[in-house]
N, C-alpha and C positions, 0 to 999 in steps of 0.2 A: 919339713918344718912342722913342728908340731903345735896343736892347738894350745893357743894360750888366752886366758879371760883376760876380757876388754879391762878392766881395772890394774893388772897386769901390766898389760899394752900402752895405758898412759902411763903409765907410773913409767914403763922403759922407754916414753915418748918425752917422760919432761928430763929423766940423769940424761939423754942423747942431749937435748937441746942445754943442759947446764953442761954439760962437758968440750960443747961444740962440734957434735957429730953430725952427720949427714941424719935427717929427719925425713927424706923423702917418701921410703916404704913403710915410714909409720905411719905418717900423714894418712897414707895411699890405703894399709890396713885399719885406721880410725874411722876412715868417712867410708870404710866398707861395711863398718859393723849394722846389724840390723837393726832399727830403732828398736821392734818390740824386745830386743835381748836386752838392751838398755832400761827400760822404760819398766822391765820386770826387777830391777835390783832395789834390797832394801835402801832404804833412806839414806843411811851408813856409808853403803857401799858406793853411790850413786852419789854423793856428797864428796867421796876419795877421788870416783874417776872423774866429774865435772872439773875436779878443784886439781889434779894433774894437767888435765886437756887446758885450763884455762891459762894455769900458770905457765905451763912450756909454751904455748901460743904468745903469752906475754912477754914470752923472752926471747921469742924468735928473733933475729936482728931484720931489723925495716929493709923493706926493698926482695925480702927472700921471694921465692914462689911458696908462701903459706897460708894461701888462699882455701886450701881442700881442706874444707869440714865444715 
């Protein structure tokens, strides 16, 4: 697998969850990222991956195991 930036990673965590894909090893690679790798992105960038992570969370269907983050 190769490395892919967290902005990336939610962005292919919310087309999984609007498509209806299994979201469990994104989940599982979101709540691994490091905070300080986060906490260092511009405004911008850190505004795209919150507002992916939040959206696909929002869309998760109730009842899933979408606990991890």
């Amino acid at each position: 697998m190769t490395e892919q930036s967290p902005t990336m990673l939610s962005a292919e965590f919310l087309s999984a969850v609007r498509h209806g894909e299994e979201t469990a090893a994104l989940r599982s690679r979101l709540a691994s990222l490091p905070e300080a790798e986060i906490a260092g992105f511009s405004r911008e960038r850190a505004t795209a991956f919150w507002l992916n992570v939040y959206n696909g969370y929002a869309q998760v269907p109730s009842g899933s195991q979408a606990r991890t983050l």
